[in-house]
C-alpha positions as CSV (number, residue, x, y, z in Angstrom):
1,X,200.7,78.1,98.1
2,X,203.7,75.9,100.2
3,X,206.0,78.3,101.5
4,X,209.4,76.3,102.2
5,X,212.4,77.4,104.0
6,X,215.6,75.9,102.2
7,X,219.1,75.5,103.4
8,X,222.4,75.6,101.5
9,X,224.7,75.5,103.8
10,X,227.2,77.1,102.8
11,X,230.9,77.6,104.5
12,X,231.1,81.3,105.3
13,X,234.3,81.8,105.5
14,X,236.0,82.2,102.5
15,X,238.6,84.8,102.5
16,X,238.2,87.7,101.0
17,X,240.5,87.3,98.1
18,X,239.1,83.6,97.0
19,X,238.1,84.6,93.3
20,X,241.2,85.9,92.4
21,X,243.4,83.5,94.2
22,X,241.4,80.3,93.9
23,X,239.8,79.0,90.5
24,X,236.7,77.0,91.9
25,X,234.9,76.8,94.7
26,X,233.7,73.6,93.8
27,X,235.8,70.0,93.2
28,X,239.4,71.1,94.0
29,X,239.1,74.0,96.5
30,X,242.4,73.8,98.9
31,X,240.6,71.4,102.2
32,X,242.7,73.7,103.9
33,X,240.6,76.3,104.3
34,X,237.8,74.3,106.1
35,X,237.9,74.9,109.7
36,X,236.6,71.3,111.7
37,X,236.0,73.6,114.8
38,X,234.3,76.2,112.9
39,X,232.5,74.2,111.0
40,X,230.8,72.4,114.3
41,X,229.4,76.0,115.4
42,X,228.6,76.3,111.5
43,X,226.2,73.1,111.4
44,X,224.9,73.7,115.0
45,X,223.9,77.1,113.5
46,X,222.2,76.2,110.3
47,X,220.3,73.3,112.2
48,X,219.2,75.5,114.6
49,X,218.3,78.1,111.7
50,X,216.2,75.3,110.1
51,X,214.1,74.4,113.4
52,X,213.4,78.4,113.5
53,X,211.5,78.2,110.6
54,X,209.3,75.5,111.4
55,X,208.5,77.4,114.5
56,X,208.2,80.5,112.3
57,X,205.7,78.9,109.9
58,X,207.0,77.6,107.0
59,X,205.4,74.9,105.4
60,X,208.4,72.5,104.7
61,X,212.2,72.5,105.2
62,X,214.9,72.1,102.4
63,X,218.3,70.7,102.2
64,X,220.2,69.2,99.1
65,X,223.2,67.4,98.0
66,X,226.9,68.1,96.9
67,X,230.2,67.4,96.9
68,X,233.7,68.8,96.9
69,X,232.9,72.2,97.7
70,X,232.3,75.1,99.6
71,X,229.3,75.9,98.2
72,X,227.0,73.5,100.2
73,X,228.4,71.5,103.1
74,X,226.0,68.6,102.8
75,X,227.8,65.7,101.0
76,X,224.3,64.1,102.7
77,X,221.2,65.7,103.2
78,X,220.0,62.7,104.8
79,X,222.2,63.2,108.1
80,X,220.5,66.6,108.0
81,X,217.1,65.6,107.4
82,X,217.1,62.6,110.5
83,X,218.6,65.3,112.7
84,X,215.4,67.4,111.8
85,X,212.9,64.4,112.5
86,X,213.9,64.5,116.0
87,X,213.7,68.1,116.7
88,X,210.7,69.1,114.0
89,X,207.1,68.0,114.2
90,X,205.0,69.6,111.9
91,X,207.0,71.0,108.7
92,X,207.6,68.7,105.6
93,X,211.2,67.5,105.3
94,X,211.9,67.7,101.9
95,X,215.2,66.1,100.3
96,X,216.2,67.9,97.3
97,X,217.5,65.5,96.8
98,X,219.6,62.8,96.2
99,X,222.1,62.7,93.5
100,X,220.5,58.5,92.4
101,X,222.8,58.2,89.6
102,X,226.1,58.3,92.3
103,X,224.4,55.6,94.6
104,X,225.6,51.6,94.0
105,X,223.3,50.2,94.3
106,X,220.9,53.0,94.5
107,X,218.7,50.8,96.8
108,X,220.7,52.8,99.4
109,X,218.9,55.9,98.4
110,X,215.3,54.0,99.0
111,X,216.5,52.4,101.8
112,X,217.1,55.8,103.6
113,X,214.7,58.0,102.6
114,X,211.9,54.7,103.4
115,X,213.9,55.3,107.1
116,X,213.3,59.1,106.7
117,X,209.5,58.9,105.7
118,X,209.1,56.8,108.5
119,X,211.2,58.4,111.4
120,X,209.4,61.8,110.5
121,X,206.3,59.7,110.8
122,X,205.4,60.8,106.8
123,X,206.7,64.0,106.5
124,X,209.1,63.7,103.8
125,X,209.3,64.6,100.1
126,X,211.8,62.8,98.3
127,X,214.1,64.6,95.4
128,X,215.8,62.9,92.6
129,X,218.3,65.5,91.1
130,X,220.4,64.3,88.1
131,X,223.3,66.4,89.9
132,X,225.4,69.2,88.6
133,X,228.2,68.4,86.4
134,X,230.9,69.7,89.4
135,X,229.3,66.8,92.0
136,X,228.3,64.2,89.0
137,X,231.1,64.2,86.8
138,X,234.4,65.8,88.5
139,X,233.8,64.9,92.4
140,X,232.6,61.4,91.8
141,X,233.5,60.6,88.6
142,X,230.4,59.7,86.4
143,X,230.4,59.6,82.3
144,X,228.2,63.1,81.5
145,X,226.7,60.9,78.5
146,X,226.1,57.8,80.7
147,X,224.7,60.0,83.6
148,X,221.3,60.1,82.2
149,X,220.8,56.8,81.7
150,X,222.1,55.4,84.8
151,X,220.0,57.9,86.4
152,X,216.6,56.5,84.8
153,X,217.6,53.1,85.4
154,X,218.0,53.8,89.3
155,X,215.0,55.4,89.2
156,X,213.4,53.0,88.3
157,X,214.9,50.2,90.7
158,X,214.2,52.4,93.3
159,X,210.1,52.7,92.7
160,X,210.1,49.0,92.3
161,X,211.9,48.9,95.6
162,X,209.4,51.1,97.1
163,X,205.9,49.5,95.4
164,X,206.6,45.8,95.3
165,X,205.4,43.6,97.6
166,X,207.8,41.1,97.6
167,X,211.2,40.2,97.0
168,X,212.3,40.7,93.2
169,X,215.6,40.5,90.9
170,X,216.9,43.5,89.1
171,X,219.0,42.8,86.2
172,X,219.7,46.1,84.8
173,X,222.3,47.9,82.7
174,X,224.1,49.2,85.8
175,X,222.9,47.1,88.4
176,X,222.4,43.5,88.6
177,X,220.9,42.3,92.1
178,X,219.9,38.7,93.0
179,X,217.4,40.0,95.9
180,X,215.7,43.8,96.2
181,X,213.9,43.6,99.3
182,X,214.4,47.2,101.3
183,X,213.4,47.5,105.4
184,X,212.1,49.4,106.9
185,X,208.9,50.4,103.7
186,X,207.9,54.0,103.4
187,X,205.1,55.0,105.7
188,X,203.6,57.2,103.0
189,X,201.5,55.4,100.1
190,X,203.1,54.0,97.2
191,X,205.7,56.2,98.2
192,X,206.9,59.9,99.5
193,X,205.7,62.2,96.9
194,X,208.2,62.9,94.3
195,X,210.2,66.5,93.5
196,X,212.9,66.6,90.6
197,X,215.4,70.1,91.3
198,X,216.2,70.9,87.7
199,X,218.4,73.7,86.5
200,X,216.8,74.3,82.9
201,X,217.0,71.2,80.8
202,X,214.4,70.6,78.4
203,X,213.9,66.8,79.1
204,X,213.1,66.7,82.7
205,X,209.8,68.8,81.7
206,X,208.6,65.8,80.0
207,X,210.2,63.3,82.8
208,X,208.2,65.2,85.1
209,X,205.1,64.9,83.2
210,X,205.5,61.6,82.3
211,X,206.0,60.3,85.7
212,X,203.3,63.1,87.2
213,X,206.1,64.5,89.7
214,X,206.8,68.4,90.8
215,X,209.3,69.9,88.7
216,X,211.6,72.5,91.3
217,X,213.6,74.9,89.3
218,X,216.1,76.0,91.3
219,X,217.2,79.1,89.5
220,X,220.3,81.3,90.9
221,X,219.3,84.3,87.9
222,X,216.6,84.9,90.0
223,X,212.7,84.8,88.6
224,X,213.0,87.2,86.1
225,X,215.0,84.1,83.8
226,X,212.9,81.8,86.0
227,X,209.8,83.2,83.9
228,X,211.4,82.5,80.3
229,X,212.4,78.9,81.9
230,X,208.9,78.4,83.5
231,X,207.1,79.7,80.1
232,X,208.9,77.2,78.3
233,X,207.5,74.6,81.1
234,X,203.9,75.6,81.1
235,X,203.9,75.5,77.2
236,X,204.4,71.8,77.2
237,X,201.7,71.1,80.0
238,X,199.2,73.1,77.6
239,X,200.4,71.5,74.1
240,X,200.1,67.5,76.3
241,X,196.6,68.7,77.7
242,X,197.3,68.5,81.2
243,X,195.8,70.4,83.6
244,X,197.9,73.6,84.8
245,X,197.9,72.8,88.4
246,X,200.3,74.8,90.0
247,X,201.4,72.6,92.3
248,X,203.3,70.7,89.5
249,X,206.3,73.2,90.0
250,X,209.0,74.8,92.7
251,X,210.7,77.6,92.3
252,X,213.7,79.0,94.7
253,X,214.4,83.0,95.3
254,X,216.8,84.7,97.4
255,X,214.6,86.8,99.4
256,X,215.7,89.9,102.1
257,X,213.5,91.6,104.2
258,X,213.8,94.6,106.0
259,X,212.0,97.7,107.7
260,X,213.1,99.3,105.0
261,X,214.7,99.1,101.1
262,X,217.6,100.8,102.1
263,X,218.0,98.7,105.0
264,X,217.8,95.9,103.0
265,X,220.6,96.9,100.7
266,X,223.0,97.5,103.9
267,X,221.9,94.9,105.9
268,X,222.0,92.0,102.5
269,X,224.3,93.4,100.3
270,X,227.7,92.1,101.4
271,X,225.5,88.4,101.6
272,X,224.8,88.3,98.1
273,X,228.2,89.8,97.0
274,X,229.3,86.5,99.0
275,X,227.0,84.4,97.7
276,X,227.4,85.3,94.1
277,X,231.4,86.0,94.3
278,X,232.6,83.4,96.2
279,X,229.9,80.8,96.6
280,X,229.1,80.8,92.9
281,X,232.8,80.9,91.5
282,X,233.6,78.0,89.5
283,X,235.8,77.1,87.3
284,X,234.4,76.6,84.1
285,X,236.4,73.3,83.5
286,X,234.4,71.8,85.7
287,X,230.8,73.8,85.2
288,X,229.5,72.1,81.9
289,X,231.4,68.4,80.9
290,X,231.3,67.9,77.4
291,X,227.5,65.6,76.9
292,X,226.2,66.9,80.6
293,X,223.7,68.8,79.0
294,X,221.5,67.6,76.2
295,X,221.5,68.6,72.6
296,X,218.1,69.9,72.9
297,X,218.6,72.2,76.1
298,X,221.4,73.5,73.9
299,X,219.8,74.2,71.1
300,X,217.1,76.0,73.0
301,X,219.9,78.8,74.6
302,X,219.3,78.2,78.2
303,X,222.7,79.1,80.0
304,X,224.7,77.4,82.6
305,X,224.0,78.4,86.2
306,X,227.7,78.0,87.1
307,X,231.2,79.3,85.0
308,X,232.3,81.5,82.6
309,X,229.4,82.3,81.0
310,X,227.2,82.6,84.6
311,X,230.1,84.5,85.8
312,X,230.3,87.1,83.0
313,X,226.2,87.6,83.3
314,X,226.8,89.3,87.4
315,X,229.9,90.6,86.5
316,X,230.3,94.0,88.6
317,X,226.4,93.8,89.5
318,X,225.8,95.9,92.6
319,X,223.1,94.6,95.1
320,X,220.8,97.3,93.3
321,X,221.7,95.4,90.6
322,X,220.4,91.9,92.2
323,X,217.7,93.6,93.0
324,X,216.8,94.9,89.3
325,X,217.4,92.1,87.8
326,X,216.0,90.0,90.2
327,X,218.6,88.0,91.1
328,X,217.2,89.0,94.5
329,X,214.2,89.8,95.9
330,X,214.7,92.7,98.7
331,X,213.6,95.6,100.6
332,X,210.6,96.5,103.0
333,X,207.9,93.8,103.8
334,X,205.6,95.6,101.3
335,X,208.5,95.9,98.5
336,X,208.8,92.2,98.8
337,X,205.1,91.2,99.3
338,X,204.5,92.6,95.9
339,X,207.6,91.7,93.5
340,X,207.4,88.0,95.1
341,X,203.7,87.7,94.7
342,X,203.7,89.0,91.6
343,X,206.4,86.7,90.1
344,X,205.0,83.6,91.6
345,X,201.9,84.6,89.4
346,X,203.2,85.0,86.5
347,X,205.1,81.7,87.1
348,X,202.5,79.7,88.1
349,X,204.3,78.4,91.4
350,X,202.7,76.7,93.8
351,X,205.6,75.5,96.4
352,X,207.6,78.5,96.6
353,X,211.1,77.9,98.4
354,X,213.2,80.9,99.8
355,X,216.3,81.4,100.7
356,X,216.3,83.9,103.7
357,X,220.1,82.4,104.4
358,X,222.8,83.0,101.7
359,X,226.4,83.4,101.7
360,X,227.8,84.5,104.5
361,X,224.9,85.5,106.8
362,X,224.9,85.3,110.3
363,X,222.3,83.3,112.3
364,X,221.2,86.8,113.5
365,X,220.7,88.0,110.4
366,X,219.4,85.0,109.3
367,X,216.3,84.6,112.0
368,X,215.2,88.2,111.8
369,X,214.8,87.8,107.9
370,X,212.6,84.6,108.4
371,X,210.8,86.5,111.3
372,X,209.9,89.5,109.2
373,X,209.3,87.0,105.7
374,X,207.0,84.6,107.9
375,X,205.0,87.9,109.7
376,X,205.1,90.2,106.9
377,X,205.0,88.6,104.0
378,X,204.4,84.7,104.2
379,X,200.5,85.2,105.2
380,X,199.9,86.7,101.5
381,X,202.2,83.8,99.6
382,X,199.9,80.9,101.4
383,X,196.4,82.9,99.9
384,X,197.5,82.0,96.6
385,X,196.4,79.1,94.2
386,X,193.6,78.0,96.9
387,X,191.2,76.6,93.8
388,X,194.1,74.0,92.9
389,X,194.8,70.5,95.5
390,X,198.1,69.9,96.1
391,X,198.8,66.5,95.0
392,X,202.7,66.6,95.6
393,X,202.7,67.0,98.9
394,X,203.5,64.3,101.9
395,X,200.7,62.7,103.9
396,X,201.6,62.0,107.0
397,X,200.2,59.6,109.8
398,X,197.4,61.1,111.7
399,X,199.2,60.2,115.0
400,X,202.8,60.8,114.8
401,X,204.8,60.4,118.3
402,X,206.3,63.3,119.9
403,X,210.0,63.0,120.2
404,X,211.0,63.5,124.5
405,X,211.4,67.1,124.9
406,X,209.3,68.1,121.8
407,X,205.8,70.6,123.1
């Protein structure tokens, strides 16, 4: 198994009354309760957080893209992941990702993540989210029943950018270029290795498939819904006769670990109360544009991750209740090492990604969690699925420089 530390970034200081006195944290939260200076200390902490990890361990380092929000203060990963080619030199950067349907021309997305594969000398895993309704179709403005559409069409422009030799027209739907012709090239052959975040609709199982990438769930209900999403998955990989390789899926936990469970319930509690209270509060206006999600995703019952219907499902949930439920995965390193191993089994995930930061978590916190995850309980994650080869995984250069100042 890939063990992967991922980021949100999220702005951690809220006030304590947001959800009753603010609808959304997402699209039209007040910009007056983002602190510039505060937010310097906040991204010098978070990088720093991020370079822990590789030191701790992990396998590969996550950050994604959104907009208008407090949620996740990365309008662009990229910035994030060319700060960590310089000060990283052995984790995978992975992107996840960027939102290609908001990109004219979406050339810009190949261009930078070719400069990314190259600058981390082959490290990098590109993502190719269709976006949340909040970033796609309120921040920046997109049709919900175009968005699909215009997101397979940039796809598509921006393989071609990445595989063809020479320079070529594109005369699409959407875009209409005279010359494609992207510098710098990827460093990795034909191209980074693919990942596609999905929040539970039905099509991207088969897009994934199709196109042979790694489908990432990135589920906030915790693995316990992950499972009935991941069944639903595996189901389709057995009924197209492909082999079950693990490796074909992500999957993203809140994890806490402590010396102890009660510990863990003092020490992460008010962080998840954050998380899911204030981080997670949106209005449900802007949670689900009419034609965002498909007809078939509806008809199959899968529920929203954000809004009304999200917010009434953790209503009054204690941490206990996390916990339970798991929305969360807490406690002692033994208490974790057996609830996390035992739902990555049953889920058939092979790059596990973990959220040791969420809500408002301090960088102390924050680095003795991912000590005591990387000591305690990492070691048993990375035993798993050693039978399968990892096919979505970035291959770098076998002689990378070393960055002046870098061991």
């Amino acid at each position: 198994m890939k063990v992967n530390w991922f980021h949100l970034m999220p702005y951690p200081y809220l006030p304590d009354d947001f959800k009753e006195k603010y609808r959304s944290v997402w699209v039209d939260v007040p910009s007056e309760l983002y602190d510039p200076e505060k937010g310097h200390v906040v991204y010098n902490d978070y990088l720093d957080e991020l370079e822990y990890a590789e030191k701790a361990g992990f396998d590969g380092l996550c950050v994604n893209e959104h907009h208008a929000n407090a949620y996740g203060l990365m309008p662009s990963p990229n910035l994030m992941a060319a700060a960590l080619t310089r000060r990283t030199s052995q984790a995978a950067l992975i992107v996840l990702g960027n939102s290609i349907a908001l990109y004219n021309p979406p050339v810009r997305v190949a261009e930078e993540f070719a400069m990314l594969d190259v600058m981390s000398g082959g490290r990098f895993v590109a993502g190719f989210p269709v976006g949340s309704s909040m970033d796609t179709n309120f921040a920046y403005g997109e049709s919900p029943v175009a968005l699909r559409d215009k997101y397979r069409e940039a796809h598509d422009l921006i393989i071609q950018s990445w595989t063809r030799p020479d320079p070529f027209s594109f005369n699409g739907k959407y875009t209409q270029l005279r010359y494609v012709n992207i510098w710098p090239r990827p460093l990795q052959k034909p191209h980074p290795p693919i990942w596609i975040p999905g929040g539970g609709s039905i099509e991207t199982w088969d897009w994934c498939l199709d196109n042979d990438y790694c489908y990432c769930y990135l589920s906030y209900y915790g693995y316990k819904r992950g499972k009935e999403v991941l069944d639903g998955f595996w189901q389709v990989v057995d009924e197209r006769g492909i082999e079950p390789n693990p490796y074909r899926v992500g999957f993203l936990q809140l994890v806490g670990v402590a010396d102890t469970d009660a510990e863990a319930e003092r020490i992460y509690g008010p962080h998840a109360d954050y998380f899911y209270n204030r981080c997670l509060h949106v209005y449900e206006g802007f949670a689900d544009a009419p034609g965002y999600r498909t007809t078939e995703t509806l008809r199959r019952g899968f529920k929203p991750q954000f809004g009304l219907a999200a917010a009434k499902a953790r209503a009054n949930l204690t941490f206990k209740d996390f916990v339970d439920q798991g929305y969360v995965i807490a406690g002692s390193p033994s208490t974790v090492r057996e609830q996390l191993g035992e739902a990555m089994k049953s889920m058939r995930v092979g790059h596990l990604m973990v959220l040791c930061h969420f809500g408002n978590m301090p960088p102390e916190v924050t680095q003795r969690n991912t000590e005591l995850f990387a000591k305690e309980v990492m070691p048993y994650m990375k035993e798993m699925w050693g039978e399968y080869e990892d096919h979505w995984w970035p291959q770098p250069a076998a002689e990378r420089a070393t960055p002046a100042g870098l061991p």
